[in-house]
ZAVODO-902794 format. One record per residue (C-alpha): x, y, z; residue in one letter. Coordinates in steps of 0.02 Angstrom, whole numbers, padded with zeros to 5 digits, always signed. Layout:
BEGIN
XYZA ...
END
This chain:
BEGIN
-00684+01096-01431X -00696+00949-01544X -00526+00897-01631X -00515+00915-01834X -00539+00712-01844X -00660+00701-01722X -00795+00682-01880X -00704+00547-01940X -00712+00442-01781X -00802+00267-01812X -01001+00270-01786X -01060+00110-01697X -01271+00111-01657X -01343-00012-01541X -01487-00110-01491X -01530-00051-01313X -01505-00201-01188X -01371-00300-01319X -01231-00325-01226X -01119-00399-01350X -01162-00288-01457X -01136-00121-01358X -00984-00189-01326X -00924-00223-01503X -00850-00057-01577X -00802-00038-01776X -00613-00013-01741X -00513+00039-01886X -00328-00007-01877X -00208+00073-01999X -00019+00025-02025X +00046+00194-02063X +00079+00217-02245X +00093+00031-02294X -00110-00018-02290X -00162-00124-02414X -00347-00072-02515X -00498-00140-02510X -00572-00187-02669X -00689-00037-02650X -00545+00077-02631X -00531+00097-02458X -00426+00056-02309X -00469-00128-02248X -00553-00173-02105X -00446-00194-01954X -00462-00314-01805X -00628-00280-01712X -00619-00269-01524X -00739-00389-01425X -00839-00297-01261X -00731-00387-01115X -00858-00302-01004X -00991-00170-01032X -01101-00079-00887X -01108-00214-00762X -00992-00163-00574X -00900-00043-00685X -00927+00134-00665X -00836+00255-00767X -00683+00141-00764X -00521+00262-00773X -00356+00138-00769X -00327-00057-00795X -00189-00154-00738X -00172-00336-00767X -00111-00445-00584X +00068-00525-00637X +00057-00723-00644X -00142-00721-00651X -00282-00703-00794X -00344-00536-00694X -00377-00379-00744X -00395-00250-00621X -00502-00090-00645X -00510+00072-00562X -00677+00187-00559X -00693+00353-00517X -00865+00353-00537X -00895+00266-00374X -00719+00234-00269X -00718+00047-00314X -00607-00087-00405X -00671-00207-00531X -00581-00380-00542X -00598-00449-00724X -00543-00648-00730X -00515-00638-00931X -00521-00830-00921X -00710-00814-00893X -00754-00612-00894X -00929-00651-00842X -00880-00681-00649X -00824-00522-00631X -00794-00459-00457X -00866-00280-00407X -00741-00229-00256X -00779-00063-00133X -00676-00043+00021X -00775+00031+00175X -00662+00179+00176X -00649+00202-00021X -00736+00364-00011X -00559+00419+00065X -00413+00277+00019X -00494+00251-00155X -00566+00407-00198X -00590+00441-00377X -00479+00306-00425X -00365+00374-00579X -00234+00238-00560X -00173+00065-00519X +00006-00026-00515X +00057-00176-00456X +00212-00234-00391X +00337-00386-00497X +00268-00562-00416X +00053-00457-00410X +00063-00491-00200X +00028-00273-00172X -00028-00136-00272X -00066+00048-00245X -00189+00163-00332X -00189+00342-00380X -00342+00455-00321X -00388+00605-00412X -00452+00698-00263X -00442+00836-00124X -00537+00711+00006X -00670+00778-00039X -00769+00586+00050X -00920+00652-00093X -01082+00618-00021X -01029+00582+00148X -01126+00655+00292X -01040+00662+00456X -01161+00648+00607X -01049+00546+00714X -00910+00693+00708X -00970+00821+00637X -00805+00911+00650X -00725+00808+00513X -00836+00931+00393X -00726+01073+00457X -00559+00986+00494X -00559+00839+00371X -00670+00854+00208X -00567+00950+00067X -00409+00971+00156X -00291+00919+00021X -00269+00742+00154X -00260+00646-00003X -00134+00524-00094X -00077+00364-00163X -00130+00234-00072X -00073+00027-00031X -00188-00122-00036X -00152-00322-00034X -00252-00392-00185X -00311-00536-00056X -00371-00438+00053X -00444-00284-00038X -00616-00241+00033X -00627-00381+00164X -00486-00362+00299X -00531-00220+00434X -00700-00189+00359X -00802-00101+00489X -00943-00016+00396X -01032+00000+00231X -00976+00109+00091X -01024+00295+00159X -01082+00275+00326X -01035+00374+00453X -00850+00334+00520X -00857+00284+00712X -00673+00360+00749X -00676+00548+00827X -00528+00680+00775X -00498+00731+00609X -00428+00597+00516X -00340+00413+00545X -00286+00414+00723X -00409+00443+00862X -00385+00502+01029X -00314+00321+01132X -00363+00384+01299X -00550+00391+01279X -00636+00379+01467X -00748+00205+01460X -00891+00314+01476X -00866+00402+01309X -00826+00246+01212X -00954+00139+01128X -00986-00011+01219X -00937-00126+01044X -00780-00032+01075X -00729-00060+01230X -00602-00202+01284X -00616-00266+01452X -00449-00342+01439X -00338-00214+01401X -00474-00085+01497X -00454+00041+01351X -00576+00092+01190X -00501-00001+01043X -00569+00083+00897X -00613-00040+00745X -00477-00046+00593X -00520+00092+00440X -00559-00028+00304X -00435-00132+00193X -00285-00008+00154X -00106-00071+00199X -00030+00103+00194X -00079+00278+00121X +00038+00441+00085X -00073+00598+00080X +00064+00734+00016X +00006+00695-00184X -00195+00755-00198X -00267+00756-00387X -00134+00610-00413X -00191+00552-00590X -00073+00420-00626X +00055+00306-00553X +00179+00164-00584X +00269+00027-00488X +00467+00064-00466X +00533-00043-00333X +00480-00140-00169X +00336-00022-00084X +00416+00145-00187X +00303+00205-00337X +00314+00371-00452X +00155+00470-00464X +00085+00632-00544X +00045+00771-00423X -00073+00868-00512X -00105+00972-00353X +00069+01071-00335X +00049+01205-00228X -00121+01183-00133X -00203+01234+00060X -00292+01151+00162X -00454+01231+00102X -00442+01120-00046X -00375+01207-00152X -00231+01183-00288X -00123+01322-00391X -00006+01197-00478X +00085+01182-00559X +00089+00996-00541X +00233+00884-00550X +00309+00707-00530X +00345+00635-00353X +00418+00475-00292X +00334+00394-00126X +00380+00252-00041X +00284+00178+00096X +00413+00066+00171X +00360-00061+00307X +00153-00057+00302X +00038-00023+00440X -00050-00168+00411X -00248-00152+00374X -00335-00010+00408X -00222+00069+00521X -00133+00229+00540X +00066+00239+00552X +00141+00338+00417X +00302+00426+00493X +00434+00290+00390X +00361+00344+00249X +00457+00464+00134X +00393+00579-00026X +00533+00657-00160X +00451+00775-00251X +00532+00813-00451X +00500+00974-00437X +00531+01028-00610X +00468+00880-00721X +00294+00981-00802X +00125+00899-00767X -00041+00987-00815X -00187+00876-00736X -00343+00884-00849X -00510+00872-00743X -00583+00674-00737X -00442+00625-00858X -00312+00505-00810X -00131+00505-00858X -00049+00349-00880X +00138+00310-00830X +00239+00173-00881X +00411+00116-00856X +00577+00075-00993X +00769+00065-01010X +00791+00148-00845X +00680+00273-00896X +00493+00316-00829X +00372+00388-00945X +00200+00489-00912X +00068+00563-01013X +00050+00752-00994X -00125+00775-01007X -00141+00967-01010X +00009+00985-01125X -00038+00880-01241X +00124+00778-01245X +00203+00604-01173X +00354+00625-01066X +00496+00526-00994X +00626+00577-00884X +00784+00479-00790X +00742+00466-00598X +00921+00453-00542X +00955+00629-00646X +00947+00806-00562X +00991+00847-00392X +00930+00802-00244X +00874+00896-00088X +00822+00851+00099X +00699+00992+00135X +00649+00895+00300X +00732+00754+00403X +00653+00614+00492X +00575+00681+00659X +00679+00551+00744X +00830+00609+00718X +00901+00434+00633X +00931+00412+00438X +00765+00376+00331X +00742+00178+00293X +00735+00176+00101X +00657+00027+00001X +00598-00076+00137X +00468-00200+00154X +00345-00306+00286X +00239-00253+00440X +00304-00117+00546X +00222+00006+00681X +00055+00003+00665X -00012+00177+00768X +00063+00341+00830X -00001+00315+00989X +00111+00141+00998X +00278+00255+00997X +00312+00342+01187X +00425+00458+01109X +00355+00495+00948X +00274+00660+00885X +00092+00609+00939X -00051+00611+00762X +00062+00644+00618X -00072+00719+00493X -00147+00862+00658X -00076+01035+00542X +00011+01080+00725X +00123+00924+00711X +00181+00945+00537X +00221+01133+00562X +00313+01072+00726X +00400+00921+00625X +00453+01054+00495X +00527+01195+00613X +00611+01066+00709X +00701+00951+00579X +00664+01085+00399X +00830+01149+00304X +00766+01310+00312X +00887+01425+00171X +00831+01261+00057X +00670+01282+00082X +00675+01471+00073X +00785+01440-00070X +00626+01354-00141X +00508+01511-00138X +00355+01460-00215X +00394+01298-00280X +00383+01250-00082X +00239+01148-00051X +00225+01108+00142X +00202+00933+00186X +00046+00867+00269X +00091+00725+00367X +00255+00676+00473X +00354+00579+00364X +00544+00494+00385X +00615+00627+00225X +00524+00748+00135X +00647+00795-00022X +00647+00897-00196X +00722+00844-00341X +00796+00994-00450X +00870+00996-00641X +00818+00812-00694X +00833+00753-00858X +00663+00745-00965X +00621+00748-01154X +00476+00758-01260X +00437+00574-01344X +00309+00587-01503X +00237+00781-01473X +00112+00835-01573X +00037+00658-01593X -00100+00647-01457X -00196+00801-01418X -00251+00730-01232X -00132+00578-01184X -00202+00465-01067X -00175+00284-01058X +00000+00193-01089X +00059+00046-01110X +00225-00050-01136X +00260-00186-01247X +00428-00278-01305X +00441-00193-01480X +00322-00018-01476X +00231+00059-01338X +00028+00133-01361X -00034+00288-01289X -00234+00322-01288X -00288+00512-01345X -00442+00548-01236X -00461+00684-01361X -00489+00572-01527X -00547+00426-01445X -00367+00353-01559X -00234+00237-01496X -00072+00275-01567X +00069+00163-01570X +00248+00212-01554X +00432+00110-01566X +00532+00132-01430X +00628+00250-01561X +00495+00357-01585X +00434+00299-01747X +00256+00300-01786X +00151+00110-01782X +00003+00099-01793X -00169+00189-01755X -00310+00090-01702X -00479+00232-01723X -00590+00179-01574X -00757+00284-01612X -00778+00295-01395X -00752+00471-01332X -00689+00408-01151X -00549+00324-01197X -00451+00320-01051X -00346+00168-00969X -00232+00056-01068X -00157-00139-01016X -00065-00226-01148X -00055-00425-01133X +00104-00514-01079X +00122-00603-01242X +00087-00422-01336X -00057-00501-01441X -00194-00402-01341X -00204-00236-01291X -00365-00182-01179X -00422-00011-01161X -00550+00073-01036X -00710+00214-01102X -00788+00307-00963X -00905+00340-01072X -00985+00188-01109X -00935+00108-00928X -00828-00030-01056X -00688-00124-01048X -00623-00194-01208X -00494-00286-01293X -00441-00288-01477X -00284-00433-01570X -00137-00372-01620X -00101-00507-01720X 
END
């Protein structure tokens, strides 16, 4: 249902094939109670944003982040599992980037973060694995064992290596590997492997590498936002909650904490030192195709909560936190760490065997679960789906409401020095907020797919994202 200023959004008409002028959208910008008239009596003219990009390798474009130390903007879509690299130094040679995998390790992408020196990142995926328009002939059994199973979360690239190390197939062919997900069977008779496959050297079928990822955490699916925190750790937003392995999801959602530690290097499989902490009672309603931004401050992290209509922030060290379930190997979790560790399952003679086969994790969680906490839990427990080094909950954490009322469907944030901008996917308006909660300005877009929002490191530019109009644009700030 429309909002009451939806009829006073902005019109903009343009000339079919102008570029420029698609991009260029009449942007009204109004300091709150302090504009100066116009000589006709109205509110002046703000800044107009210029089209950074419009339609070309960008395909419903959902978040933005801009690469520390470089002139690059980076650009999920969820229209088509692929990454956009924008050089704002010359927009034009724009880079359209699709992993061979991304129907799985960037599937609907709904956000992006990268680390402090721009060397990793990791990207949010609003999906249930669903690996959309897929057709498994290869292994057909993936269709049964593998294709909406709730497999599905945050997941860790290099930004040098994005779509080009491990790269095995094109986008949405058939994957080569049999069993259900990452690992395949390592004992695979020479007569049953494919002859590319085969290594005469080590006499064993070496399947290839699945695509460009570094790591990937599947406990989060219908993860529609997520921020950086420290070395390979970032906070997300679960907007799963309770789901099954049928696909589907009862909520309510939440906000979690993953940290990959030491990577797997590209496209392979190891994820057992990795460790999820769920916040079990920080709110988050996900809002179908809509991203929710997340941004950090003062020791606080903040998130837009779509379906409630309100921005959030809460302290992560508050509450109290619980081990549900302990590293399967017995020794304390590694916390915060960073570099190339194991790299398969299979390499570990003592280890569990495939930590995402449903047997394993059941096994994993009878074997090293607190059981009164999680029967303590009731049905706030959400069972893991993949062996990990600690599996925790957060209880009682510290949250508040900043600015309610203000943007019907939050989206987008962004940080600056002095204020902070949210983007309502609702009004197609970017609202601007001081750190104190005061009203700034509101900049009246006229796009009705307002979603992602990057703000400039010198605060002079703020870009925003509409899936509407497959755009990407920037307006001053002055």
């Amino acid at each position: 249902m429309p909002s009451a200023h939806s009829s006073a959004r902005s019109r903009w008409s343009r000339r079919p094939g102008a570029a420029t002028a698609a991009a260029v959208t009449a942007l009204l910008l109004v300091a709150s109670g302090c504009a100066t008239p116009s000589p006709d009596g109205g509110d002046p003219p703000g800044p107009v944003p210029e089209a950074v990009l419009v339609g070309e390798s960008l395909d419903a474009p959902s978040a933005l982040s801009l690469r520390p130390g470089t002139t690059e903007l980076w650009v999920t879509n969820s229209g088509d599992d692929s990454l956009t690299v924008i050089d704002l130094a010359d927009p034009a040679a724009s880079r359209g980037l699709r992993d061979g995998y991304g129907e799985h390790f960037t599937a609907r992408p709904s956000g992006i973060a990268f680390n402090e020196d721009g060397s990793f990142f990791a990207v949010s995926n609003d999906s249930t694995n669903e690996v959309r328009d897929m057709e498994f002939v290869l292994n057909p059994e993936r269709d049964a064992h593998f294709r909406n199973n709730n497999f599905m979360g945050p997941t860790l690239f290099s930004p040098d290596t994005f779509a080009r190390a491990g790269q095995n197939k094109d986008y949405l062919d058939d994957w080569p590997q049999p069993g259900l997900s990452h690992d395949p069977p390592d004992d695979i008779p020479r007569h049953q492997c494919p002859v590319e496959y085969w290594s005469e050297s080590i006499s064993r079928c070496v399947w290839p590498r699945q695509g460009s990822h570094l790591d990937m955490l599947h406990g989060n699916p219908l993860s529609t936002g997520i921020v950086h925190d420290s070395v390979n750790g970032y906070f997300v937003l679960d907007g799963c909650g309770v789901g099954d392995t049928a696909g589907g999801c009862s909520g309510p959602g939440h906000v979690a904490r993953i940290d990959f530690n030491r990577d797997h290097q590209e496209g392979n499989g190891f994820h057992g030192d990795g460790t999820t902490r769920r916040y079990i009672d920080l709110p988050y309603e996900r809002v179908d195709g809509v991203p929710s931004g997340m941004m950090t401050r003062g020791g606080w992290v903040y998130y837009s909560d779509t379906g409630a209509g309100v921005v959030r922030r809460f302290q992560p060290d508050s509450g109290r936190a619980e081990v549900m379930v302990a590293n399967w190997n017995d020794s304390p979790a590694g916390h915060g760490e960073h570099g190339p560790g194991v790299i398969d399952w299979s390499h570990l003679e003592d280890g569990p065997g495939d930590g995402d086969d449903p047997a394993t994790v059941r096994t994993w969680v009878a074997e090293h679960g607190d059981r009164a906490a999680i029967d303590a839990a009731g049905d706030r427990w959400i069972m893991p789906r993949e062996t990990l080094a600690e599996y925790s909950y957060v209880w009682e954490s510290t949250v508040e409401d900043v600015a309610p009322g203000t943007a019907a469907r939050p989206s987008g944030l962004a940080a600056g020095d002095d204020s902070w901008f949210v983007a309502d996917n609702d009004s197609g308006r970017i609202l601007e907020f001081g750190w104190d909660g005061s009203p700034g300005r509101v900049l009246e877009t006229g796009r009705t797919g307002v979603t992602g929002l990057a703000l400039s490191e010198d605060g002079r530019s703020l870009y925003f994202a509409d899936a509407d109009s497959n755009g990407v644009y920037v307006v001053p700030l002055g």
